[in-house]
C-alpha positions as CSV (number, residue, x, y, z in Angstrom):
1,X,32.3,-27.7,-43.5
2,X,31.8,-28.3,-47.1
3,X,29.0,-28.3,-49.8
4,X,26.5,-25.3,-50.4
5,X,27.6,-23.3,-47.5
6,X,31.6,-23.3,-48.0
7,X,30.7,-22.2,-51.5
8,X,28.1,-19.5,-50.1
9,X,30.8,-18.2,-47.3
10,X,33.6,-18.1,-49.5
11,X,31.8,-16.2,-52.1
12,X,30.8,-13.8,-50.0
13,X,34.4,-13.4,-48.4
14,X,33.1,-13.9,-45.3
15,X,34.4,-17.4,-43.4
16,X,33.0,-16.3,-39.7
17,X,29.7,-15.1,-41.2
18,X,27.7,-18.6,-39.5
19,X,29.5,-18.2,-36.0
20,X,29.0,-14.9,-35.9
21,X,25.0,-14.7,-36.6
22,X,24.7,-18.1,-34.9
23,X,26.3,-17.2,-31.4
24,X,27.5,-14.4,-31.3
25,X,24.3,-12.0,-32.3
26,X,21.1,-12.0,-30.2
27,X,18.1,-13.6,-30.7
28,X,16.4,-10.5,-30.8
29,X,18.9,-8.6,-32.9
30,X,19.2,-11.7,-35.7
31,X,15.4,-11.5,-35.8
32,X,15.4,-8.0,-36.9
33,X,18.2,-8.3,-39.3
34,X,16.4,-11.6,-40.7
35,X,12.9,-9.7,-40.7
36,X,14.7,-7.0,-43.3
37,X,16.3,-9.2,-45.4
38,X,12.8,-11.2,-46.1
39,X,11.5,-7.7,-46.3
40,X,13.3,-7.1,-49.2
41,X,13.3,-9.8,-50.9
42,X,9.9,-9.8,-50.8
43,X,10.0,-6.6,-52.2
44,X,11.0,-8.0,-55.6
45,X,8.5,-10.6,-55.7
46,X,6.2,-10.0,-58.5
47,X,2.3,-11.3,-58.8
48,X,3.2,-13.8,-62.2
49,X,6.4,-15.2,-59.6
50,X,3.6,-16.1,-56.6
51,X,1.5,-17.7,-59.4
52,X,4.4,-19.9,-60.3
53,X,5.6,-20.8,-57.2
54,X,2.2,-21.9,-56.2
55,X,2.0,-24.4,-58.9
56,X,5.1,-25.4,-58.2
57,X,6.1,-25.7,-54.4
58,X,5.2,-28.8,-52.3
59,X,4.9,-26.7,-49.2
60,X,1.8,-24.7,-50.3
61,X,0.5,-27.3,-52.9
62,X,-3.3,-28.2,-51.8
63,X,-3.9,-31.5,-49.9
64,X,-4.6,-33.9,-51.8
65,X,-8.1,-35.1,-49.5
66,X,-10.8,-33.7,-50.0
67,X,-11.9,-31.3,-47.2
68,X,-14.9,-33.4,-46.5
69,X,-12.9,-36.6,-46.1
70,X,-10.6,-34.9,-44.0
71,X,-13.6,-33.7,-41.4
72,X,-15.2,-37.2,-41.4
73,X,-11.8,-38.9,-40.7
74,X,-11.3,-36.2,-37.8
75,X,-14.5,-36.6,-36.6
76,X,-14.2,-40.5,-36.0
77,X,-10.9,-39.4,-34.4
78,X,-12.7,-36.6,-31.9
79,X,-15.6,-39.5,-31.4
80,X,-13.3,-42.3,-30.2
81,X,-10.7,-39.0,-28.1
82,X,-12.5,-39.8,-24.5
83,X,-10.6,-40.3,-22.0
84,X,-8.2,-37.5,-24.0
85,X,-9.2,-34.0,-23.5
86,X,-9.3,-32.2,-27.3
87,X,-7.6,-28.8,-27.0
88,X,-6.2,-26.3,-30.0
89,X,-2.5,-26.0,-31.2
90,X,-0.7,-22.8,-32.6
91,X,0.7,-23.0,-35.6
92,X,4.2,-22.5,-34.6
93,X,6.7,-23.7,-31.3
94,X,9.6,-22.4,-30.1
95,X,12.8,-22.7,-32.3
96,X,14.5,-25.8,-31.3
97,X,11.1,-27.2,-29.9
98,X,11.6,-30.3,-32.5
99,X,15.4,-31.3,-32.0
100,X,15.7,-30.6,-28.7
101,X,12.7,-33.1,-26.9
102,X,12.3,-35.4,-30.2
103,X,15.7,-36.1,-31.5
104,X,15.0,-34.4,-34.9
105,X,17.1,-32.9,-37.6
106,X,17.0,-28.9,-37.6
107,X,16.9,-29.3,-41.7
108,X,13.6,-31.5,-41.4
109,X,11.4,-28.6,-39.7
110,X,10.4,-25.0,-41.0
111,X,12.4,-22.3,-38.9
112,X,11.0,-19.2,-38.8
113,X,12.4,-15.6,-38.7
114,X,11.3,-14.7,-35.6
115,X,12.8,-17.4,-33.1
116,X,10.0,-20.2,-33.6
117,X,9.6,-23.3,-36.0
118,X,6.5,-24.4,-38.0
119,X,5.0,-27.1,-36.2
120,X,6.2,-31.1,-37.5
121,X,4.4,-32.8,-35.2
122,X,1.4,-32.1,-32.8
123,X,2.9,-34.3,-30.1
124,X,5.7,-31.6,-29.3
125,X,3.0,-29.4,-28.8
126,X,1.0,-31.2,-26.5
127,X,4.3,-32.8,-24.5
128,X,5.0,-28.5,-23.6
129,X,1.2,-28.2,-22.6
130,X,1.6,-31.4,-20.5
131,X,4.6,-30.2,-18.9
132,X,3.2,-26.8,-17.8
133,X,0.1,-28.4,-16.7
134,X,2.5,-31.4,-14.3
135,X,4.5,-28.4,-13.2
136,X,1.3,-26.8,-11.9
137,X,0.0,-29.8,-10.5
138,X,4.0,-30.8,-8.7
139,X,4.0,-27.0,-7.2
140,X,0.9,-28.0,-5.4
141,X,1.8,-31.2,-4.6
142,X,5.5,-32.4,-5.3
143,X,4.3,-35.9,-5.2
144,X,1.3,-35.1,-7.5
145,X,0.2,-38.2,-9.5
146,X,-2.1,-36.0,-11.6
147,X,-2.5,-37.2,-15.2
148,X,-2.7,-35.2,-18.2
149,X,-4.5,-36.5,-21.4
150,X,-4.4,-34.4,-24.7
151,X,-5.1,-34.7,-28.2
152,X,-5.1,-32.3,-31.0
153,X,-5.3,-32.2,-34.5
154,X,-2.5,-30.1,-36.4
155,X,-1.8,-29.6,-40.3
156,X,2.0,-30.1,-39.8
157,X,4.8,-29.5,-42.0
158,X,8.0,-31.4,-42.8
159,X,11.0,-30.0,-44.7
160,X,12.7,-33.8,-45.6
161,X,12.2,-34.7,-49.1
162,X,9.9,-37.6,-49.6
163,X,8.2,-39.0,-52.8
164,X,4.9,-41.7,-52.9
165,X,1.1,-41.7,-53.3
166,X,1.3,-41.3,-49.2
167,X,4.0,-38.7,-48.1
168,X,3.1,-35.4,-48.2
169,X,5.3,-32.1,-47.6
170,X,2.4,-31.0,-45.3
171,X,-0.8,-32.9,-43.7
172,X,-3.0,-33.6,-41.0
173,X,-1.6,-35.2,-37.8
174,X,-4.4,-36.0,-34.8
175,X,-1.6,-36.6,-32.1
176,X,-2.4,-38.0,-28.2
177,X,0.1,-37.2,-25.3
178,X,-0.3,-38.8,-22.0
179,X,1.6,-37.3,-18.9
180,X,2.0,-38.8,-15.4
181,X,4.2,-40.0,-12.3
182,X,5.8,-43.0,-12.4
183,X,3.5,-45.5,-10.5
184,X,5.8,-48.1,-10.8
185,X,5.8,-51.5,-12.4
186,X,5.2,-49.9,-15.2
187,X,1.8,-49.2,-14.8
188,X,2.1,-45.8,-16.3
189,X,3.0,-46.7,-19.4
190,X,1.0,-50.0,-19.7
191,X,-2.2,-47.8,-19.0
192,X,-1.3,-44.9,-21.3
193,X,-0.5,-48.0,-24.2
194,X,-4.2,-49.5,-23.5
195,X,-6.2,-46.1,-24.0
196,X,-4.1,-44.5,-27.2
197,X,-4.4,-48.1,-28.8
198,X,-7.9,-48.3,-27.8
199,X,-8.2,-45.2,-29.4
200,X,-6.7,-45.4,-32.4
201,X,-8.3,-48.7,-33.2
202,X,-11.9,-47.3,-32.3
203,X,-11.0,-44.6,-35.2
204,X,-9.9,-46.6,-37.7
205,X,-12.9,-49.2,-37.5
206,X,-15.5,-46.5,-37.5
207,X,-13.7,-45.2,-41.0
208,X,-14.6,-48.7,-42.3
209,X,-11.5,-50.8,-41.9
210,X,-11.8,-54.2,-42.8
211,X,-8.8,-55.7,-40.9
212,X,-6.3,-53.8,-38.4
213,X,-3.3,-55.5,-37.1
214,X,-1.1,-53.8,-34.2
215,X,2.6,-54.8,-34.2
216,X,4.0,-54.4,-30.7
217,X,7.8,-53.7,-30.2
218,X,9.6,-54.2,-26.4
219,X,12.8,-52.1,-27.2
220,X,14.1,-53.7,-23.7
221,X,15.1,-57.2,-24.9
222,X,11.8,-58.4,-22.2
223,X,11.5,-55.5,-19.8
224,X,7.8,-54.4,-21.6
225,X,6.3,-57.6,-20.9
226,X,3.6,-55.7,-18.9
227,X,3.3,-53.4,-21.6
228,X,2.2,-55.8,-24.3
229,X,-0.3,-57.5,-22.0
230,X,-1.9,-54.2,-21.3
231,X,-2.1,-53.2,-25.2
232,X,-3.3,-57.0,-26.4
233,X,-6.2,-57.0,-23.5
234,X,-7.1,-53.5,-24.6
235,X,-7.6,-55.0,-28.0
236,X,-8.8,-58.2,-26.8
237,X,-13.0,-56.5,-27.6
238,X,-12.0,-55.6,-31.3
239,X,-13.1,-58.7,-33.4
240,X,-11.3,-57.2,-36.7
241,X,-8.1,-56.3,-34.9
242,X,-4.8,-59.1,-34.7
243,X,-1.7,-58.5,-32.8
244,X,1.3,-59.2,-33.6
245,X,4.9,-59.1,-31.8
246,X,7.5,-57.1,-33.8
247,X,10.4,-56.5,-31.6
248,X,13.1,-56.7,-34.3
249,X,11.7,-53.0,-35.6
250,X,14.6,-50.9,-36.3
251,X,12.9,-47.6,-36.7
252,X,12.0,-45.5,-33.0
253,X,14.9,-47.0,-31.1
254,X,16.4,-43.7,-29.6
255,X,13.1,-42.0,-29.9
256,X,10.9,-44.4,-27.7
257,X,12.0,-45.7,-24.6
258,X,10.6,-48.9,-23.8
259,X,7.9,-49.9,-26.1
260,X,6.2,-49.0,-29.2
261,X,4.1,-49.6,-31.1
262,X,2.2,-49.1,-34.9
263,X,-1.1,-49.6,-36.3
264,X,-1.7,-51.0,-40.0
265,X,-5.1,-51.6,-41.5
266,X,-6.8,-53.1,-44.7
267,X,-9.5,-51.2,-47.2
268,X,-10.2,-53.6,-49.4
269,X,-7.4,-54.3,-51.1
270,X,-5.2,-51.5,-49.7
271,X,-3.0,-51.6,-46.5
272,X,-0.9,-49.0,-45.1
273,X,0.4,-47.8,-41.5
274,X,-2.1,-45.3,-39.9
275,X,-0.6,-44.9,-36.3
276,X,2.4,-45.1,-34.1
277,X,3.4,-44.3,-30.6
278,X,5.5,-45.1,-27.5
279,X,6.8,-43.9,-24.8
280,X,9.5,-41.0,-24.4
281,X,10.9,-39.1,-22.0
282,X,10.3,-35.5,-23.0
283,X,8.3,-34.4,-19.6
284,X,11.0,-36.2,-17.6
285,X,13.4,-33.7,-19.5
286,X,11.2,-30.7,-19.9
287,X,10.1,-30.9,-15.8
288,X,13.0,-32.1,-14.4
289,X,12.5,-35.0,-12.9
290,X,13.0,-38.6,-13.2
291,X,9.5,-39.7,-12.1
292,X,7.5,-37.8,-14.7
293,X,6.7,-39.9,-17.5
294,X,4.8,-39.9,-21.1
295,X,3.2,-41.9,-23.8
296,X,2.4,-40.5,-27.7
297,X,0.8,-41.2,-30.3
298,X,0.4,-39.5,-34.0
299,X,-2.3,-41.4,-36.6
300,X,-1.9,-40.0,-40.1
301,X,-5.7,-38.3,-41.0
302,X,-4.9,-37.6,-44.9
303,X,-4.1,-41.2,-45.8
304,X,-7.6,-42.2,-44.3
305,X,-9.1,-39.2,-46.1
306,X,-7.6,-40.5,-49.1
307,X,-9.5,-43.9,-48.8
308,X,-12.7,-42.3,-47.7
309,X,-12.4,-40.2,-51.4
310,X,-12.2,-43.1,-53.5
């Protein structure tokens, strides 16, 4: 260990200080003795301080969209949601909710005092409300090829420090989870690509897109081939949408299984990525079983506010 917290240990003469609140206290206990130290620190906060640190801190800075662009972009998003059934998020998930089904850094989410995590992504979400509802369906029938289609829009936060006219310490995420048995063949997944791509495409084309052009990635070196088929016929009805193989994409190997894919569309003269998705294994892991199978997607809804504002 080196850095900030060798200083921070040392300095306080304490070297076991991090094993000692990290596995040796309980939850329950750290949460009280974390709940008194914010107590009084916030004690010496002052009203000019909160004024200060609003101008000044990216995590409670206004959005940059308008709220009226933001409702039109999520109402195309809600229009074009069917077959996905809508549903509300808390703001919060259980610590470890993030790094534990979606591979993600500790350091890029907002832990909380009291055992939970601000939410990073509404897909996380919506994978634990698809789980509970397959382990429902599996304890009525173990064989149970129920499927579970959610969506949900969530202001999400992210703690990684990014910079650009389009990345944003917080903003609006409309995120899709599909949840299923393995049918075999995979006809799971090439369904579940079909309808979020459907969807997403149907969104971005009522917001006014001139041109949208999917990039399909087969992380399987050919194995997805059903897959693509089932995304490019989906798209097949959009006149304004091209597709495009990309399976030299370095970025979601480890995250997505098999296939994946991202959405890119023109404004007039501006183009930038507005969706991604693939499949994952987080019901597999969160149900415990090697047939259960899911698909995501996330589409970005403050970058198309942005361009409805201009």
């Amino acid at each position: 260990m080196a850095g900030p917290l060798d200083r921070i240990l040392r300095t306080l003469g304490m070297p076991t200080l991090l094993d000692e609140l990290g596995e040796r206290i309980g939850g329950a206990d750290l949460t009280s003795l974390l709940l008194e130290v914010m107590r009084r620190r916030a004690g010496r906060v002052r009203a000019p301080e909160l004024l200060h640190r609003y101008a000044g801190d990216r995590f409670v800075a206004a959005p940059r969209a308008s709220f009226d662009s933001l409702r039109r972009a999520e109402d195309a998003l809600i229009a074009a949601c069917p077959p996905f059934e809508v549903v509300a998020l808390a703001p919060l998930v259980p610590l470890g909710t993030h790094s534990a089904i979606a591979t993600v850094d500790q350091n890029n989410v907002v832990s909380t005092t009291r055992q939970n995590e601000v939410a990073a992504d509404p897909t996380n979400a919506l994978a634990l409300e698809a789980a509970t509802r397959r382990n429902a369906a599996l304890r009525a029938d173990p064989k149970s090829a129920a499927l579970v289609r959610l969506a949900a829009t969530q202001r999400v936060v992210r703690a990684q420090q990014v910079s650009g006219p389009r990345h944003f310490a917080h903003f609006q995420l409309f995120g899709f989870v599909s949840a299923g048995r393995d049918a075999g063949s995979q006809a799971f997944e090439a369904a579940a690509a079909a309808e979020h791509l459907a969807v997403h495409v149907r969104a971005v084309a009522a917001l006014g897109a001139d041109a949208i052009t999917v990039s399909l990635t087969d992380l399987t070196g050919g194995e997805a081939a059903t897959i693509k088929t089932a995304a490019r016929t989906a798209l097949a009805p959009f006149a304004a949408v091209g597709c495009v193989d990309d399976d030299a994409r370095a970025s979601g190997r480890g995250y997505y299984r098999t296939f994946c894919f991202k959405v890119h569309a023109r404004f007039g003269a501006d183009t930038f990525e507005t969706s991604d998705g693939g499949d994952v294994d987080w019901t597999r892991r969160l149900v415990g079983s090697a047939k259960e199978r899911c698909f995501i997607s996330g589409i970005g809804v403050d970058r198309l506010a942005l361009v409805l504002d201009r």
